[in-house]
C-alpha angles and dihedrals in degrees: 000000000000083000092054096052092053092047088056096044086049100049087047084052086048085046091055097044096036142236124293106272116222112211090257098057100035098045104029121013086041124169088180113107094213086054102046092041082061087047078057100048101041093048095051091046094062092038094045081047083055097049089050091055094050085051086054102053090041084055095048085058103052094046086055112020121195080007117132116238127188085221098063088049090058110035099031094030102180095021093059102055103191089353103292120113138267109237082221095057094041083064092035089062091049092052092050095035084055102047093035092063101037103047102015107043098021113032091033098025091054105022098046100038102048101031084057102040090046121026097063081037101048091036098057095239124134092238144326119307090267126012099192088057085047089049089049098043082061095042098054083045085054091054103041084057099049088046084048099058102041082058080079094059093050111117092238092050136251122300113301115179097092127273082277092056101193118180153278085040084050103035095051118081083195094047091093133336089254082059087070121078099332096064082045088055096050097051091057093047087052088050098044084045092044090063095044087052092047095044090052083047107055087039088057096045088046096049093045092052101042119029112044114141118259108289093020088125113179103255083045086068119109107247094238081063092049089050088055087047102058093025081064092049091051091052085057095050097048111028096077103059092056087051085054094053095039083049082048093038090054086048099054093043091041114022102039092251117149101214094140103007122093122145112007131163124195118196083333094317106125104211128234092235102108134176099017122124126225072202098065085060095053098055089040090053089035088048087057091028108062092040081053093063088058098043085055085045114042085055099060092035081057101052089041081057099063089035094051084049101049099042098047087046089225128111114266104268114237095007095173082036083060095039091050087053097054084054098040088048087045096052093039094043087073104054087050109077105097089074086080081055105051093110091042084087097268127178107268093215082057089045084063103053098044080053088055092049096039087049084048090069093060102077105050076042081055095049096056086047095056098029084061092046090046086057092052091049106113097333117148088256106204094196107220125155086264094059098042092061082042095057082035092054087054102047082046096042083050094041102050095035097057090063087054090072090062085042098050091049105092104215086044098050097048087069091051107029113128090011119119082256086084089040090053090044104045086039089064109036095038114019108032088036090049095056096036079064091045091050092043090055101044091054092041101053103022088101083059095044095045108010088242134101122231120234114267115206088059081053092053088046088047099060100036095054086036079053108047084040109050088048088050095053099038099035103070090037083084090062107047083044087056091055097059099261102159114228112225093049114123085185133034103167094103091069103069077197101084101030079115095064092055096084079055090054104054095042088059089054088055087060091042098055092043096041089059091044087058088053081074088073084056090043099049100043089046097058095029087054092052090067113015109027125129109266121271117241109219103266104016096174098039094236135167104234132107096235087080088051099077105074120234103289117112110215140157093257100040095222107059083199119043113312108271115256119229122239098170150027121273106248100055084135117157088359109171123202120219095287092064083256126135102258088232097059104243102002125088090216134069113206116231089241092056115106113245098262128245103292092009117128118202107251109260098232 
């Protein structure tokens, strides 16, 4: 009987401190959210080092165009005949380019990484509310991203119709040769990565609901927590819908439907498809597409929040403000679509109405602009690599959103639609802000990912080479925009118009080439500290946060004691008593887990 007991007592000890882990189940058919948030963030990084190069390639031609290169023999092979390029590649690497670095690096890479490292973390819970849905939503990632780039090795070529695939170029095998098994294989790609979006979603929304540590009150929360949050709500909303148009779009390619065919002639053959709309696509991708652009930003703004906080060691100014603005951006992020539609022959009285709501937007976007400025303004910065992408992320986020304004006004878009100008803009207020959030978070918790630091001065090199080269690629961008250049040329000699913008385009493909060699400092510093860095002492940032409370033991559990209870906000930096005196006696921050002191009111943010 006595043996029994202990057996029992022991198994429930084994139970506490977990089971031995094998390779396989510790490394790669992990349950455990730390090691699925690396998974994440490994896998976006190659595929986001893929997307660069495609960029790259896109840029060489457009500085010489028609001109051989010894890098397009070797890296296109038959569709660079004597090195020059084919004119259908040059549209297949925007398509994949496009939809590599929107859904797979930022919406996978950040999302994934950072909802999965942080909310079990920042809430005070074990582990996501299932583990074996968190492990599959990886998993289906994994794999549309496998099916995606073996779309580059098919015979007919990869997708071609643009990352926004519209049909009929799309929707006809016999369009173009790039329309055959590489756009089927993209749309498959996009399905299998749409549930795995949905199944890490849904798992984000439940554990934030439900299992906060005791005290975590909502409004308690960190903001980055509170982005995830809402970025995950408004995957669920949207998704779908893109699901919906990729399940019609097979139809139409494969089963002889005509969703989105009517009309058609081929080499002076009319079709039999009748009473479709190339339209309906575009509301069905533009009702997933312009939610997307807020579920790559509010991520990254989130985790700018807590850094900006941290780093400025003052609480984070209007924190309900910023948590109103999340919301509002959310809720307004879905009645905007039609602005990437004014030239589709809308209805102008309905133009106007998708320009009230898109200038709408402007003003919660404007609050989380001031409110971080307002931070900065006369903290104590401790300039670290973090906090550089944080400020970054804000002179991007202002930048490329102010020509949104121009771009979300209908009579002024139609001059400029399908221009750089909306390159230049969307590049810097989605994409470069989005990494810079990406980069900020990486330097700011990979103590906490690997127990080591990452070295500094390459971060500061880093940042200052990334800079000066994501505004000289996308800045001028605006002006050759301005003056009519098409995007999605990959030639544009046979217009004597814009000889003159040549000289522009080859001095942005300068900063190209030398903004994604700077990415190897980033490279370099992330795999050598991993395993050479120097150690991470326990809170390296001093910051307020649960995730630095759980000692530097990975385990499957996170606390190896009872999960901390939370007595404060998140952001009680630099907090003074009634004696002028920090209320933690010698330190300027006050953890999250730490009782309110003798005298001390809970800031009523």
């Amino acid at each position: 009987m006595g043996q029994a007991i202990a057996v029992a007592d022991h198994s429930h000890d084994e139970h506490h401190h977990h089971h031995k882990e094998t390779f396989v189940t510790k490394y790669i058919f992990s349950t455990d959210h730390k090691m699925i948030a690396k998974q994440y963030l490994i896998t976006g990084l190659i595929m986001g080092a893929i997307g660069i190069l495609m960029s790259i390639l896109m840029r060489m031609q457009l500085a010489n165009p028609g001109e051989p290169s010894v890098v397009f023999s070797a890296l296109l092979g038959k569709w660079a005949p004597e090195g020059v390029m084919d004119p259908s590649i040059y549209l297949a690497l925007v398509t994949i380019h496009g939809t590599i670095m929107v859904f797979f690096v930022l919406t996978a890479g950040l999302s994934g990484t950072f909802s999965n490292f942080l909310i079990p973390l920042q809430i005070g819970a074990r582990d996501m509310a299932s583990g074996f849905l968190n492990m599959v939503s990886y998993w289906l990632f994994f794999l549309s991203s496998v099916i995606m780039l073996s779309s580059l090795f098919v015979e007919m070529g990869p997708a071609a119709a643009g990352w926004t695939i519209y049909p009929p170029l799309s929707a006809l095998p016999e369009a173009m040769p790039n329309s055959g098994m590489g756009m089927t294989l993209w749309l498959v790609s996009m399905a299998i990565f749409i549930a795995s979006s949905l199944l890490g979603s849904l798992n984000y929304v439940v554990t934030v609901i439900n299992m906060r540590t005791k005290g975590m009150s909502m409004t308690r929360l960190p903001l980055t927590i509170w982005a995830f949050f809402v970025t995950a709500i408004i995957g669920i909303v949207s998704f779908p819908v893109l699901l919906s148009a990729a399940l019609m779009l097979i139809m139409d390619r494969s089963f002889g439907t005509s969703f989105f065919l009517s009309d058609i002639y081929i080499k002076g053959e009319v079709l039999a498809n009748q009473g479709g709309s190339p339209v309906l696509f575009e509301h069905l991708f533009w009702f997933l597409g312009h939610p997307e652009v807020y579920i790559v930003l509010l991520p990254a703004l989130g985790i700018t929040s807590e850094i900006i906080a941290t780093n400025s060691r003052k609480p984070i100014f209007g924190y309900r403000a910023m948590v109103a603005s999340i919301l509002a951006i959310a809720f307004l992020s879905t009645i905007v679509w039609g602005h990437h539609m004014f030239v589709s022959g809308m209805n102008p009285f309905l133009g106007s109405v998708f320009t009230f709501t898109t200038l709408l937007i402007a003003i919660p976007s404007a609050v989380k602009a001031f409110n971080y400025i307002t931070t900065l303004w006369k903290g104590n910065l401790q300039m670290n690599p973090a906090m550089l992408f944080s400020i970054g992320l804000v002179s991007t986020f202002i930048s490329g959103g102010l020509t949104g304004i121009i771009l979300g006004d209908s009579t002024l878009d139609i001059n400029v639609h399908d221009t750089y100008f909306v390159v230049a803009h969307f590049h810097l207020v989605m994409g470069i802000s989005a990494l810079y959030g990406l980069f900020a978070g990486v330097y700011h918790w990979f103590p906490k990912m690997f127990n080591r630091m990452m070295n500094k001065n390459l971060g500061y090199v880093h940042f200052w080479l990334t800079a000066i080269g994501a505004y000289g690629v996308f800045f001028p961008m605006h002006f050759i925009g301005m003056a009519g250049l098409p995007r999605r040329y990959y030639e544009n000699t046979n217009f004597p118009y814009f000889d003159d913008l040549l000289d522009t385009n080859k001095l942005i493909t300068y900063f190209a080439i030398a903004t994604a060699f700077a990415q190897l400092f980033f490279v370099y510093n992330f795999v050598k500290s991993i395993f050479y860095g120097k150690k991470a002492p326990a809170n390296p940032w001093k910051s307020n946060t649960l995730e630095w409370t759980t000692g530097d033991k990975h385990i499957h559990g996170n606390w190896e004691g009872p999960i901390p209870h939370v007595y404060r906000w998140a952001y009680d930096y630099s907090k003074l008593n009634d004696n002028d005196e920090y209320v933690i006696p010698g330190q300027d921050y006050a953890p999250q887990h730490i009782p309110l002191q003798e005298g001390e009111e809970e800031l009523n943010h």
